[in-house]
ROSE-4610 file (N, C-alpha, C; in Angstrom, 1 decimal, always signed):
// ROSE-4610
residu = [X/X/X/X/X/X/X/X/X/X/X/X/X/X/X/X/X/X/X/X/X/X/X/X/X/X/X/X/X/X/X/X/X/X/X/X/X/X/X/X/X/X/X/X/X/X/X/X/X/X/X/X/X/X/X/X/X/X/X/X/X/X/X/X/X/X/X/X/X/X/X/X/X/X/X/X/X/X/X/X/X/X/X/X/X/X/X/X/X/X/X/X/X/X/X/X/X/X/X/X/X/X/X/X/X/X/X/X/X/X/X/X/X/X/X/X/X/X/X/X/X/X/X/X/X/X/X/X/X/X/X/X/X/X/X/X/X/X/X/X/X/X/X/X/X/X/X/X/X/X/X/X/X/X/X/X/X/X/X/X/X/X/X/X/X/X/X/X/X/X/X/X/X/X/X/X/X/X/X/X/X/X/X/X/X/X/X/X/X/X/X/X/X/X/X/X/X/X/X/X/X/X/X/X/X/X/X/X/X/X/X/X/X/X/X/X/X/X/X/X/X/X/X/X/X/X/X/X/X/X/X/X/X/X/X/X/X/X/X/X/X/X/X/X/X/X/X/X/X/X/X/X/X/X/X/X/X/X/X/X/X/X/X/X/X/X/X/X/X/X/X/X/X/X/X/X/X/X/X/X/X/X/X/X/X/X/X/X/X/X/X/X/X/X/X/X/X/X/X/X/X/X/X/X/X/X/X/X/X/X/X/X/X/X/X/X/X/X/X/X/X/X/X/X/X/X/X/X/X/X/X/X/X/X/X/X/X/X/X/X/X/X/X/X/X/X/X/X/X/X/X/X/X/X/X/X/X/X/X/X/X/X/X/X/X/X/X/X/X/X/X/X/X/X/X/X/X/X/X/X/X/X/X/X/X/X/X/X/X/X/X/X/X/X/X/X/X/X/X/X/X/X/X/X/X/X/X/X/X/X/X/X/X/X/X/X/X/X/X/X/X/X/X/X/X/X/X/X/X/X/X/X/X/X/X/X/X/X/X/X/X/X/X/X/X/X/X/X/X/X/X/X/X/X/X/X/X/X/X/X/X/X/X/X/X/X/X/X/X/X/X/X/X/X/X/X/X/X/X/X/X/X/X/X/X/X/X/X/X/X/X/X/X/X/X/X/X/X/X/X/X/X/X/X/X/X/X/X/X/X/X/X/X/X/X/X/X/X/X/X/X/X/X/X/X/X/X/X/X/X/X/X/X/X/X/X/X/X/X/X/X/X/X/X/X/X/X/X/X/X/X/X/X/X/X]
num = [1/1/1/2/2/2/3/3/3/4/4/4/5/5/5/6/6/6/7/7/7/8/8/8/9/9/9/10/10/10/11/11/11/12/12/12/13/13/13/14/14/14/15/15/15/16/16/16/17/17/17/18/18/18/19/19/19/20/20/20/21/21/21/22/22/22/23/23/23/24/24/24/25/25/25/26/26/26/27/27/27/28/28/28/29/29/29/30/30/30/31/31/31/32/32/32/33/33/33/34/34/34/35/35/35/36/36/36/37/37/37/38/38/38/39/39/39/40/40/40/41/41/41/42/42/42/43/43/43/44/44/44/45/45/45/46/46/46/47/47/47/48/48/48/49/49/49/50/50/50/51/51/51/52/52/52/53/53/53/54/54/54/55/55/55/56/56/56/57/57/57/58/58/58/59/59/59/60/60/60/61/61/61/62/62/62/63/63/63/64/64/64/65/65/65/66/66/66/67/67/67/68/68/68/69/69/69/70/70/70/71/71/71/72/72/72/73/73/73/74/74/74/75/75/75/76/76/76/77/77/77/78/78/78/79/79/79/80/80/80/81/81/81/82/82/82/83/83/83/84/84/84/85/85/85/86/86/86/87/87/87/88/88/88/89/89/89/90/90/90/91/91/91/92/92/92/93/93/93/94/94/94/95/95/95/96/96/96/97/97/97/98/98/98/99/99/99/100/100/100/101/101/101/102/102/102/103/103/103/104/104/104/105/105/105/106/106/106/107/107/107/108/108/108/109/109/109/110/110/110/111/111/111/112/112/112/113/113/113/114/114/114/115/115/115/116/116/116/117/117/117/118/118/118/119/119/119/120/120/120/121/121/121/122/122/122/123/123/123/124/124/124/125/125/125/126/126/126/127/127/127/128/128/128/129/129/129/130/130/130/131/131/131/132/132/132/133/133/133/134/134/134/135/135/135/136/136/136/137/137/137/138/138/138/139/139/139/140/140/140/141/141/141/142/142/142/143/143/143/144/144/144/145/145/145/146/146/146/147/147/147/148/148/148/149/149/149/150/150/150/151/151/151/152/152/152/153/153/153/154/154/154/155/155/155/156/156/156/157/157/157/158/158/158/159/159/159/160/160/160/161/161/161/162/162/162/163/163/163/164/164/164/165/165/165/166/166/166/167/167/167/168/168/168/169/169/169/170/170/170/171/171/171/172/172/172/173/173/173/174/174/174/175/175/175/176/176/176/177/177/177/178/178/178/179/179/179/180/180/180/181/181/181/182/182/182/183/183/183/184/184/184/185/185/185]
x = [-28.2/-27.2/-26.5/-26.1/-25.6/-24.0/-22.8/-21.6/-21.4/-21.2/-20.9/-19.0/-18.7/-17.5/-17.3/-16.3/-16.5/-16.0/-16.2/-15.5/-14.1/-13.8/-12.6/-12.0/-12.1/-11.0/-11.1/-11.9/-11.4/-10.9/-10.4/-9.6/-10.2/-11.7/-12.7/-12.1/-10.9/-10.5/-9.4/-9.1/-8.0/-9.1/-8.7/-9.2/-8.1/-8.5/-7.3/-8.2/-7.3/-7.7/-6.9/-7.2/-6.7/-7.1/-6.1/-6.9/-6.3/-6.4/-5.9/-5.9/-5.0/-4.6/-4.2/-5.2/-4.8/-4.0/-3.1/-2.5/-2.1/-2.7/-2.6/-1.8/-0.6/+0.2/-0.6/+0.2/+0.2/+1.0/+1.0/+2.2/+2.6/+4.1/+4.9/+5.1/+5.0/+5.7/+7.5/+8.0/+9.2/+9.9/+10.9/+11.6/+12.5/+12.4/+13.0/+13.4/+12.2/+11.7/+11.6/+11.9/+11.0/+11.1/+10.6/+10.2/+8.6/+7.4/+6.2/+5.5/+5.6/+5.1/+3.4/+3.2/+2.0/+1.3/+0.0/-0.7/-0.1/+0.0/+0.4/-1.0/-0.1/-0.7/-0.3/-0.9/-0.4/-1.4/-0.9/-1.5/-1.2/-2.1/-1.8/-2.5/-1.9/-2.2/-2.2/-3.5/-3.0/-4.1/-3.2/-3.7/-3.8/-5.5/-5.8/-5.8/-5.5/-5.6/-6.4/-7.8/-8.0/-7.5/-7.6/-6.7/-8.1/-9.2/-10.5/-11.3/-12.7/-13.6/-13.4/-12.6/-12.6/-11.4/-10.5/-9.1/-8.4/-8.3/-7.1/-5.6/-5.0/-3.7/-3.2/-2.4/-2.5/-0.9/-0.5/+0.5/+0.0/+1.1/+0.6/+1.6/+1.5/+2.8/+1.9/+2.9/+1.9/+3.2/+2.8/+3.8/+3.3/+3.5/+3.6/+4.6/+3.6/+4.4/+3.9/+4.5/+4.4/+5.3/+4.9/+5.4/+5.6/+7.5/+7.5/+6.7/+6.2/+5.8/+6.7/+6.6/+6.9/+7.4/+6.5/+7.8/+8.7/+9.8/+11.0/+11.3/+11.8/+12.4/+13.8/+14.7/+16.3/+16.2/+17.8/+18.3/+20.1/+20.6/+21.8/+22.6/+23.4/+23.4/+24.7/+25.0/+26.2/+25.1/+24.5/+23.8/+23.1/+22.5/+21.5/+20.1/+19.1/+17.7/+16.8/+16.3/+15.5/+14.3/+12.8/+11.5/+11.5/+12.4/+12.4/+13.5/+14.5/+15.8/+15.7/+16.6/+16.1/+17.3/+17.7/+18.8/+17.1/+16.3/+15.7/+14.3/+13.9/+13.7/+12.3/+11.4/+10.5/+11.0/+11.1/+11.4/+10.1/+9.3/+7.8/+7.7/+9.5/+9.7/+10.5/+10.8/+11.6/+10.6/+10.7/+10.0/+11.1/+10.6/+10.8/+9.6/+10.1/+9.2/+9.8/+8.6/+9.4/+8.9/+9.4/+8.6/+9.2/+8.4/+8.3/+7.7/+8.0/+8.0/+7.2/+6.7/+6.2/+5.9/+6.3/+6.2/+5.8/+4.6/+4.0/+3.4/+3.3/+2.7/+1.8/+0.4/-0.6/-1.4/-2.3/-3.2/-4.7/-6.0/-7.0/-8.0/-9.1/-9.8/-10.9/-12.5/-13.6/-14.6/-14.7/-15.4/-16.7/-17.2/-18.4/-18.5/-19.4/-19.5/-18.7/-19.0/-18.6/-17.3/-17.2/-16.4/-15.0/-13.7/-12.6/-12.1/-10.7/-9.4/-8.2/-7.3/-6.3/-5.0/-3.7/-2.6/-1.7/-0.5/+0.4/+2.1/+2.9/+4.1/+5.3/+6.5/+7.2/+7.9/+8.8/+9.4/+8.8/+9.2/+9.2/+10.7/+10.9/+11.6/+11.9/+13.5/+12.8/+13.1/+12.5/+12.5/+13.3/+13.2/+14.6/+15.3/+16.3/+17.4/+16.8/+15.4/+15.0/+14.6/+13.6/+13.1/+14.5/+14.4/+14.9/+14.3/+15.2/+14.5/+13.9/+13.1/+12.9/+11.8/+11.5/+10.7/+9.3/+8.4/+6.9/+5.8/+5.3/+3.7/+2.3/+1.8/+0.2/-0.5/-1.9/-3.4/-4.1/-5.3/-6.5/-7.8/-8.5/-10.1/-10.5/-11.7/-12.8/-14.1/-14.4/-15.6/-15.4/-16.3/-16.7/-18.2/-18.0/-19.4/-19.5/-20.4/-20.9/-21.4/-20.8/-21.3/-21.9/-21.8/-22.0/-22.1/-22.1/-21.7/-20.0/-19.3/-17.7/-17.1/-18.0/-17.0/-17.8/-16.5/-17.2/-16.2/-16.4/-15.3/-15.2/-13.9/-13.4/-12.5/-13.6/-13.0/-12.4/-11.2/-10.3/-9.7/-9.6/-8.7/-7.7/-6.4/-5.3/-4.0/-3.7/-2.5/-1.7/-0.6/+0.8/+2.2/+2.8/+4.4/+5.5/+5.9/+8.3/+8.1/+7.6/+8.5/+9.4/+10.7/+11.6/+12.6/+12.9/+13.3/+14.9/+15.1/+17.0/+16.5/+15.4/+15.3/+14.5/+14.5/+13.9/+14.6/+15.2/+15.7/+14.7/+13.6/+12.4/+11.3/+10.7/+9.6/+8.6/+7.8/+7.0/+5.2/+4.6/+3.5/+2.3/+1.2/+0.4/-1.1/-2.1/-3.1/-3.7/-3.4/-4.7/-5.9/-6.3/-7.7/-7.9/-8.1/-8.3/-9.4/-9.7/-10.2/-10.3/-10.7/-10.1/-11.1/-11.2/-12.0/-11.5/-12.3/-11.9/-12.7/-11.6/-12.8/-12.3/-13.0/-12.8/-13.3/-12.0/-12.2/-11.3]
y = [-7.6/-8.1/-9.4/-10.3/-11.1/-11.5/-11.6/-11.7/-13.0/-13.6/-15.1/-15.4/-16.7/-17.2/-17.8/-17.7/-18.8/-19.9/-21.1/-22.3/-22.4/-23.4/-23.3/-23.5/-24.4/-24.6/-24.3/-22.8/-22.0/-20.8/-20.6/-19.5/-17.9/-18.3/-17.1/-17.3/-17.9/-18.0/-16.7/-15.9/-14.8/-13.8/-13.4/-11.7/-10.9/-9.7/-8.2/-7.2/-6.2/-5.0/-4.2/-3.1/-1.6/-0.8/+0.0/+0.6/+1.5/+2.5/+3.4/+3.2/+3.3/+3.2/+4.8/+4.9/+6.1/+5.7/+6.1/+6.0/+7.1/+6.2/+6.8/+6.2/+6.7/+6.3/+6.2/+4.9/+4.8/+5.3/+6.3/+6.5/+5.5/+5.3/+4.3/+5.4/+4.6/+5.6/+5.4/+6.0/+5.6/+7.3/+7.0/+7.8/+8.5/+9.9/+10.6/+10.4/+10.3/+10.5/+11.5/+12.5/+13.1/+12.3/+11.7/+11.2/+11.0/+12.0/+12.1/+12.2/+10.5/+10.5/+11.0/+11.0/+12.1/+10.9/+11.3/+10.4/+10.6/+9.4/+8.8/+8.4/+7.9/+7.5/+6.5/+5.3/+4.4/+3.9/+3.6/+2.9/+1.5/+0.6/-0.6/-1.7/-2.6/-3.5/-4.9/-5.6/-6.6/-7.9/-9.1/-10.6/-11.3/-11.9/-13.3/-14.3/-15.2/-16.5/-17.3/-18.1/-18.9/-20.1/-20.9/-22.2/-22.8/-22.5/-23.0/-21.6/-22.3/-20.7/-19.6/-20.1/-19.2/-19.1/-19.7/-19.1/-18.9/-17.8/-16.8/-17.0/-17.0/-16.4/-15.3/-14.5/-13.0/-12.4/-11.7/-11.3/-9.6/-8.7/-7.4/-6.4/-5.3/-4.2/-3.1/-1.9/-0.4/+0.5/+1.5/+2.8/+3.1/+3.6/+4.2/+5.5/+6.3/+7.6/+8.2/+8.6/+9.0/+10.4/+10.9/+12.2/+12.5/+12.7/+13.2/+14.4/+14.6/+15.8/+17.0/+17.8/+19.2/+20.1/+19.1/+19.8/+19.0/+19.7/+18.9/+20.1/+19.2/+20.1/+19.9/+20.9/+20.9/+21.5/+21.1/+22.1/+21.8/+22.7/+22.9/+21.6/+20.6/+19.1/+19.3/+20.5/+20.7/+21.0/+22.0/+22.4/+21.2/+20.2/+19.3/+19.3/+19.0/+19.5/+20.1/+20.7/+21.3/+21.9/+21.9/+22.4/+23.7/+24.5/+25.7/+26.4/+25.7/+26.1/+27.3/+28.8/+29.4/+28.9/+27.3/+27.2/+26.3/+25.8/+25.4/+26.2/+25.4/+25.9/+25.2/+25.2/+24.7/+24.9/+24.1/+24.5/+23.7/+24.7/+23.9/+23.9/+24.2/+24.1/+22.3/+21.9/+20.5/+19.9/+18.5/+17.4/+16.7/+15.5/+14.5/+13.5/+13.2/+12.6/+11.3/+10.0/+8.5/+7.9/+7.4/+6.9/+5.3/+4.3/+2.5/+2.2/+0.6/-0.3/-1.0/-1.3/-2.9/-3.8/-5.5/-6.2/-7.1/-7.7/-8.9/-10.0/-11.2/-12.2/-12.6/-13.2/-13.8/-14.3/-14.5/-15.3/-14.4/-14.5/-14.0/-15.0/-15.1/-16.2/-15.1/-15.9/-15.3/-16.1/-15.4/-16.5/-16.3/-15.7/-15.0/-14.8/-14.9/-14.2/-13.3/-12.1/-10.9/-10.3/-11.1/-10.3/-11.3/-10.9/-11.6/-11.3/-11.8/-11.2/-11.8/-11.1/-11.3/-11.0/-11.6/-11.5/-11.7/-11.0/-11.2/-10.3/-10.5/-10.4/-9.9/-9.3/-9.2/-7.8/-7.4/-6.2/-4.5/-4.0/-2.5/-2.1/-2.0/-1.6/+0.2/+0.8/+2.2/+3.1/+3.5/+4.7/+5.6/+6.9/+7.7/+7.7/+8.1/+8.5/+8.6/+8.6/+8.8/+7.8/+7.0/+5.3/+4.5/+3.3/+2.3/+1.1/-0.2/-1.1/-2.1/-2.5/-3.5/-4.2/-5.2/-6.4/-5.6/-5.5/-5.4/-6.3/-6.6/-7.3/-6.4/-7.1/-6.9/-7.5/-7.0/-8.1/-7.5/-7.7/-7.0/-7.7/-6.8/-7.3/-6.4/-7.0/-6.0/-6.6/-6.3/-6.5/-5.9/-7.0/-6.6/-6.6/-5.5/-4.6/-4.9/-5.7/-6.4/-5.0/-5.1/-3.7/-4.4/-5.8/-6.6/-8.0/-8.8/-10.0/-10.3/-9.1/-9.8/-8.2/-7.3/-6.3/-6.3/-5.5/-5.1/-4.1/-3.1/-2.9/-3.3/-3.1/-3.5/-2.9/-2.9/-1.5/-2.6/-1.9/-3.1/-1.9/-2.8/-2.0/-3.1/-2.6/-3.4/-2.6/-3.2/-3.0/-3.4/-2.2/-2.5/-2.3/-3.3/-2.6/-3.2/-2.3/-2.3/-1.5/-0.7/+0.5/+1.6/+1.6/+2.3/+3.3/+4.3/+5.3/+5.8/+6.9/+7.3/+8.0/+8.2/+9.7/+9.0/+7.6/+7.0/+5.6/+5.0/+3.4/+2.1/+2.8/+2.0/+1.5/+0.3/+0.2/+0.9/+1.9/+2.0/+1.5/+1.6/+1.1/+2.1/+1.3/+2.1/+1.2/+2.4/+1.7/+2.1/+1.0/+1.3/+1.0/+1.8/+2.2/+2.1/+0.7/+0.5/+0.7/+1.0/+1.0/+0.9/-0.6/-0.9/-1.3/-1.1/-1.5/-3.0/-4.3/-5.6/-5.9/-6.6/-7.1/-8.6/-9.6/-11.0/-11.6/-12.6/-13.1/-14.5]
z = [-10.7/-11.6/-11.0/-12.0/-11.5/-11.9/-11.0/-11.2/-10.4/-12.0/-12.1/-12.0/-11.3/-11.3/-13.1/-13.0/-14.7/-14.2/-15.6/-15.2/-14.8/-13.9/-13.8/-14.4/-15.9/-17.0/-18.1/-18.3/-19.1/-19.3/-20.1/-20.2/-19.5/-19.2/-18.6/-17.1/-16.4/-14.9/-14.7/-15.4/-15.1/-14.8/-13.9/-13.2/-13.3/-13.5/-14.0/-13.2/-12.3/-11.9/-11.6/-12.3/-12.0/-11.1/-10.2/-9.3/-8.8/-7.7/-7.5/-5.3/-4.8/-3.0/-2.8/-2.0/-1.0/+0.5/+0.6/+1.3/+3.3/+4.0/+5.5/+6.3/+6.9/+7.9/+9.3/+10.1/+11.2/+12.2/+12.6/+13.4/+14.6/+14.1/+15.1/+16.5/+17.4/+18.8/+18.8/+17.9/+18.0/+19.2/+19.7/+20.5/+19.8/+20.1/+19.3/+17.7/+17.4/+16.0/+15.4/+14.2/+13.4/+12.2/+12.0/+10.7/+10.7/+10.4/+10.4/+8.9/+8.5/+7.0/+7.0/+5.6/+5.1/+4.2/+3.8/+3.7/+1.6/+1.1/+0.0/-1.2/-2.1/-3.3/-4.2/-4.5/-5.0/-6.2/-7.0/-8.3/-8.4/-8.9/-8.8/-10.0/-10.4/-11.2/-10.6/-10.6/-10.3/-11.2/-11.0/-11.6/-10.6/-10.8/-10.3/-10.4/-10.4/-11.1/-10.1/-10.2/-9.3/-8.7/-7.9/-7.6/-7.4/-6.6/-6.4/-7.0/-6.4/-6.8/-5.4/-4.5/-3.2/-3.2/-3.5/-3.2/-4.6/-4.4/-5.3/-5.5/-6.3/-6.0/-7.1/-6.5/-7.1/-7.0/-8.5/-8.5/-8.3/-8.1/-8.3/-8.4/-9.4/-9.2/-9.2/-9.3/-9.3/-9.2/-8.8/-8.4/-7.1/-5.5/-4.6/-4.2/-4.1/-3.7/-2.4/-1.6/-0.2/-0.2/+0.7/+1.3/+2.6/+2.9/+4.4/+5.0/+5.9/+6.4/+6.6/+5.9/+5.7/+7.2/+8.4/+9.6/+10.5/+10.5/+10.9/+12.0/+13.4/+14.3/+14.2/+14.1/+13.7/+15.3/+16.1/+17.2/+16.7/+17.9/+17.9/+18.6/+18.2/+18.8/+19.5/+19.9/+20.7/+22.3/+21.9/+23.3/+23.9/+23.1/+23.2/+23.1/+22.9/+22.9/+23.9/+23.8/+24.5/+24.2/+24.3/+23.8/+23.9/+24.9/+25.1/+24.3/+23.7/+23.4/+22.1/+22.4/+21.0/+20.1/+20.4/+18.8/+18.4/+18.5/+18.1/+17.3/+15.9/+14.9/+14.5/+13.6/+12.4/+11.4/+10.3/+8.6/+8.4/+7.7/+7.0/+5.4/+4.8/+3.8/+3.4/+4.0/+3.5/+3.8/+2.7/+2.7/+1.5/+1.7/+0.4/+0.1/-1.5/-2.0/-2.1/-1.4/-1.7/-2.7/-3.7/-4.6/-4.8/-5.2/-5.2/-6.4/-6.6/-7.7/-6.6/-5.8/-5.3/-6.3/-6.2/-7.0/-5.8/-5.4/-4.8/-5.1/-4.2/-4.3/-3.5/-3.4/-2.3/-2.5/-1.7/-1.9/-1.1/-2.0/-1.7/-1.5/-0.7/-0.2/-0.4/-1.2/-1.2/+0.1/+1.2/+2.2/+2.2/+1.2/+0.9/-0.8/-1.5/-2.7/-3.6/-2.5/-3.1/-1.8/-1.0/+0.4/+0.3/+0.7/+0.6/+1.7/+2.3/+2.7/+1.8/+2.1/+1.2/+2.4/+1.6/+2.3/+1.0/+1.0/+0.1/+1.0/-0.2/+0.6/-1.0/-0.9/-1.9/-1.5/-2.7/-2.2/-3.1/-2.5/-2.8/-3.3/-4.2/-5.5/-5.2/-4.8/-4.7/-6.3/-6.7/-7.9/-7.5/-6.2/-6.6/-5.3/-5.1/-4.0/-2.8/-2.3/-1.1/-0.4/-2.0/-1.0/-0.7/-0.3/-0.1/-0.4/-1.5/-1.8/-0.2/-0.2/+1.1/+1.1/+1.9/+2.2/+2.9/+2.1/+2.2/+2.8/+3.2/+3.9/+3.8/+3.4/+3.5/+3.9/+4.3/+4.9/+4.9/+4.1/+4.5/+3.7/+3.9/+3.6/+2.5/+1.9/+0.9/+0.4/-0.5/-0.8/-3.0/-3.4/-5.0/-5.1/-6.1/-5.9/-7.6/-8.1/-9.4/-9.8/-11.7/-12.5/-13.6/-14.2/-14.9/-14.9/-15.8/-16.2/-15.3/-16.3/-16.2/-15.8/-15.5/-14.2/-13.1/-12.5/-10.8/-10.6/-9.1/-8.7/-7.5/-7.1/-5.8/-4.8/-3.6/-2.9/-1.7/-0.6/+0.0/+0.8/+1.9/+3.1/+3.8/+3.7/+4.1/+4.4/+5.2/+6.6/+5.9/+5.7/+5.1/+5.8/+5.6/+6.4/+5.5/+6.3/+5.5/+4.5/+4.3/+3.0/+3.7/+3.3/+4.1/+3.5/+4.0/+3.4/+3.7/+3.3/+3.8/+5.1/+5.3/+6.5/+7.9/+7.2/+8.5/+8.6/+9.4/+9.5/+9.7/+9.8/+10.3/+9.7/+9.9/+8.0/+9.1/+7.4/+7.8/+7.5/+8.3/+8.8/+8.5/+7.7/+7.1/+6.9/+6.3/+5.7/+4.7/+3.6/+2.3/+1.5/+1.5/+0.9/-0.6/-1.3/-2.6/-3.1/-4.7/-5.5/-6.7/-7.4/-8.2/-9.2/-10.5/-11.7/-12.0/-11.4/-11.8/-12.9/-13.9/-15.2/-14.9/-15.9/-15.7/-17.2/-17.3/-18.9/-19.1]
């Protein structure tokens, strides 16, 4: 099959893709931490617009939802901490749910055909009481895998940071795993 660029000055230069990010944290080595995020879920929409036939520039929003991990160590903060201490506890009942708006901007470079990297930048928007709105980054690479003429999909792995929450003060650091239905018209 062959998946052709269109000309550059017609209206066949917008790319659209839907897609769905699974979401895997990196754990930071932060010092006396419990804040151990869980792997997430993000939906996403995004627009291309070409500037050349290799360089992109791309808006994008979606929904991201993440989940704290379900165990938290509580102690008694009068005695102070201790691994052995019996004021200390597991609850494998609490967690929260973070949920986002991301609204970004970047630019994608095809240096190849069908292979890209991409970088973009914007904020994360929070939806309820637990996210926090804040300054996001991305980078990463993929590849489009031609189904047609004018689809393909497009699968992408990229390094994300700054989504930040009430239970953590720290952005956190992650990576996702896209999959996305690109059409082109």
């Amino acid at each position: 099959m062959y998946f052709h660029l269109p000309p550059k000055h017609s209206r066949a230069n917008k790319h659209r893709c839907v897609g769905t990010e699974a979401i895997i944290p990196i754990r930071d080595s932060y010092v006396g931490s419990d804040f151990y995020p869980q792997t997430g879920l993000g939906i996403n929409l995004k627009l291309e617009k070409p500037i050349t036939s290799a360089f992109h520039f791309t808006v994008s929003t979606g929904l991201v939802f993440t989940e704290s991990a379900p165990r938290y160590l509580y102690f008694n903060v009068n005695q102070g901490y201790s691994s052995n201490s019996s004021n200390a506890f597991y609850d494998d009942s609490f967690h929260s749910i973070y949920a986002y708006l991301p609204l970004t901007a970047g630019f994608k470079y095809y240096w190849a055909k069908y292979f890209y990297v991409n970088a973009e930048a914007g904020s994360a928007f929070s939806i309820n009481n637990s996210a926090r709105t804040s300054f996001i980054y991305a980078g990463g690479a993929g590849a489009v895998v031609p189904i047609g003429p004018h689809h393909g999909l497009d699968f992408g792995l990229q390094f994300e940071r700054g989504y930040k929450n009430v239970d953590h003060d720290r952005p956190v650091s992650q990576l996702g795993l896209n999959v996305a239905y690109k059409y082109r018209f």
